[in-house]
ZADO-1210 file (C-alpha; in nm, 4 decimals, padded with zeros to 6 digits):
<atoms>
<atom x="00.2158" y="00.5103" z="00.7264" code="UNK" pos="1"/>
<atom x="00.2874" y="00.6897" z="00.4077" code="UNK" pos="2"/>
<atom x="-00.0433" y="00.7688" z="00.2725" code="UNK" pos="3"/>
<atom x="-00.1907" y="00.8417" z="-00.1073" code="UNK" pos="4"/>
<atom x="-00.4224" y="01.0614" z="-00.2372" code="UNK" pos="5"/>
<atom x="-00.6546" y="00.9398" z="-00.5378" code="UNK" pos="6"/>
<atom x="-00.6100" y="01.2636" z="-00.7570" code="UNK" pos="7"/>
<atom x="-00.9755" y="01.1689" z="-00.9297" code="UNK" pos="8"/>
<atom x="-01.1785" y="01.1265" z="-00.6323" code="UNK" pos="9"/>
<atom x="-01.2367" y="01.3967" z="-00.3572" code="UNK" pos="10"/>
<atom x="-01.0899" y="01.3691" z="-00.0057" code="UNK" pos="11"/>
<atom x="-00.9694" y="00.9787" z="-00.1097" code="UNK" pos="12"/>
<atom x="-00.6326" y="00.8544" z="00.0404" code="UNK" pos="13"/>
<atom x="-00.5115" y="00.5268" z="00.1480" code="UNK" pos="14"/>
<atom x="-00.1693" y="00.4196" z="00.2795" code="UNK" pos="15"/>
<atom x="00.1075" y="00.3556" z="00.0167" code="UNK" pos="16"/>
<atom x="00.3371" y="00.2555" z="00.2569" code="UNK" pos="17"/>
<atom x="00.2858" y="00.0308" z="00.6187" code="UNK" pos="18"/>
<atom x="00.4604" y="-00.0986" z="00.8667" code="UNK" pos="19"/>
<atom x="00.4370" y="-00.3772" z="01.1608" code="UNK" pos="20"/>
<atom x="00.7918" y="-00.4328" z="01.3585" code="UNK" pos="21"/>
<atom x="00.9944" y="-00.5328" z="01.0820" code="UNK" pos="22"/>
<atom x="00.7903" y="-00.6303" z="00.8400" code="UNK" pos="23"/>
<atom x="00.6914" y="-00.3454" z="00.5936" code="UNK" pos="24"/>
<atom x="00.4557" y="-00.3501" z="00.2870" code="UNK" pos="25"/>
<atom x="00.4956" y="-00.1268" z="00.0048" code="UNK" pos="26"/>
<atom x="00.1596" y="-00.0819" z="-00.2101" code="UNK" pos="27"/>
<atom x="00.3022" y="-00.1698" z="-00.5429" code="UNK" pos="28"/>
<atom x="00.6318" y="-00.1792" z="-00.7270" code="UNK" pos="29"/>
<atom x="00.8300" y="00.1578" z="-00.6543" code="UNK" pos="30"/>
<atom x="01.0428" y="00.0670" z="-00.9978" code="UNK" pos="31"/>
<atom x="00.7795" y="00.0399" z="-01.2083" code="UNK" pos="32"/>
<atom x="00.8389" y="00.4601" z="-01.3379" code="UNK" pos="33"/>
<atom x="01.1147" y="00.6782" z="-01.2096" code="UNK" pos="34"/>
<atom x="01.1032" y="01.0313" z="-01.2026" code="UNK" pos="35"/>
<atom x="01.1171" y="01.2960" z="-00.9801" code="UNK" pos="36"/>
<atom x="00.7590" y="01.3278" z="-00.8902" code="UNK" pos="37"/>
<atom x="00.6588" y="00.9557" z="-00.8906" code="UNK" pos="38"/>
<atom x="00.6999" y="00.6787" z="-00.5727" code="UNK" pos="39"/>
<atom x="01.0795" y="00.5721" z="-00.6303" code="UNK" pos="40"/>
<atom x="01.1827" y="00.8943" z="-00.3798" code="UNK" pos="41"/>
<atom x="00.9187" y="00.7709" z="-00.1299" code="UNK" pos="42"/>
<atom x="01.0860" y="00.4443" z="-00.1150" code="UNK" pos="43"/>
<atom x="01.4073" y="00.5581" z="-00.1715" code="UNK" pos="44"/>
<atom x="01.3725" y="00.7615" z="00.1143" code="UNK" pos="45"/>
<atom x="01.2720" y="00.5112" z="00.3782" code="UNK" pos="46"/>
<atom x="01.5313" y="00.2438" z="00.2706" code="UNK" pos="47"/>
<atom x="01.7106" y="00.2796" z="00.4872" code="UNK" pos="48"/>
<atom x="01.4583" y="00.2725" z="00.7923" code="UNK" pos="49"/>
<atom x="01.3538" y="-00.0818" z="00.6176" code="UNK" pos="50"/>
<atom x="01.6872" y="-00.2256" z="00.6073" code="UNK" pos="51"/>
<atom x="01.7601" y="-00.0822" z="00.9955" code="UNK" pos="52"/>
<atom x="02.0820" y="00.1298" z="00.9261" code="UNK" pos="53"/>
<atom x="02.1552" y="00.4112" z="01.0422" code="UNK" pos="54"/>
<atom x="02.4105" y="00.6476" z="00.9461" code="UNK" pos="55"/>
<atom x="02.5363" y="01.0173" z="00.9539" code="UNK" pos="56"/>
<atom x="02.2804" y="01.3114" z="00.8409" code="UNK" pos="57"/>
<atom x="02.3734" y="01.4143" z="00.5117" code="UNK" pos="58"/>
<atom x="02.2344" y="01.6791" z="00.3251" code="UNK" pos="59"/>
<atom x="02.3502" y="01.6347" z="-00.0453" code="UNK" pos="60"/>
<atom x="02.1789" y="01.6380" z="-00.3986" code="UNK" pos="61"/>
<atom x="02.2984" y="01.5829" z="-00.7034" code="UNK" pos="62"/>
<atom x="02.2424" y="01.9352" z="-00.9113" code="UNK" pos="63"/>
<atom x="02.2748" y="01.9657" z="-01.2377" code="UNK" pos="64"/>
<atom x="02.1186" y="01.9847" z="-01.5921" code="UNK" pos="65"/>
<atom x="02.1169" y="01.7053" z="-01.8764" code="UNK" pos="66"/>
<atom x="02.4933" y="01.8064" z="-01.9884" code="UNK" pos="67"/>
<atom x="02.6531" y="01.8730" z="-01.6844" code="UNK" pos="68"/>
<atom x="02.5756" y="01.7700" z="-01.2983" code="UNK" pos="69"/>
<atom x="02.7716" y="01.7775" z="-00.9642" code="UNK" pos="70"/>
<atom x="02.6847" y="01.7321" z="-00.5833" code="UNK" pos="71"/>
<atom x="02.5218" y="02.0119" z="-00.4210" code="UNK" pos="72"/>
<atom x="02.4865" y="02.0505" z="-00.0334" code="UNK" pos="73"/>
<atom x="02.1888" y="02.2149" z="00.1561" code="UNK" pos="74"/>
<atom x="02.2859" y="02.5473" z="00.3122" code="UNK" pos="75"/>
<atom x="02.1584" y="02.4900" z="00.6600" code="UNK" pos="76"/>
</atoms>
């Protein structure tokens, strides 16, 4: 469960994200607004978990400014 917090109401949360074996349900439409701060990295994130494939840790980012960007790697 990938819960929500209502911003306006005090101590309010529900679950933006559930799942039961393979069936998932995602409270509303992740594309709707993308941006940094919105749901679309939520989802993005556990793609990969819904469509059950696995693959190597990577640690990358894509860094960058509005005229220039590149991929960036975590320094762990």
């Amino acid at each position: 469960m990938v819960p929500v917090v209502n911003p306006k109401a005090a101590n309010e949360s529900a679950p933006y994200v559930l799942r039961s074996g393979n069936f998932w349900y995602v409270a509303d439409l992740p594309f709707s607004f993308i941006g940094p701060r919105d749901r679309y990295p939520v989802f993005s994130d556990l793609l990969h978990d819904m469509l059950g494939i696995n693959h190597p840790e990577s640690h990358k980012a894509l860094c960058g400014s509005k005229t220039s960007a590149r991929w960036c790697r975590s320094r762990r």
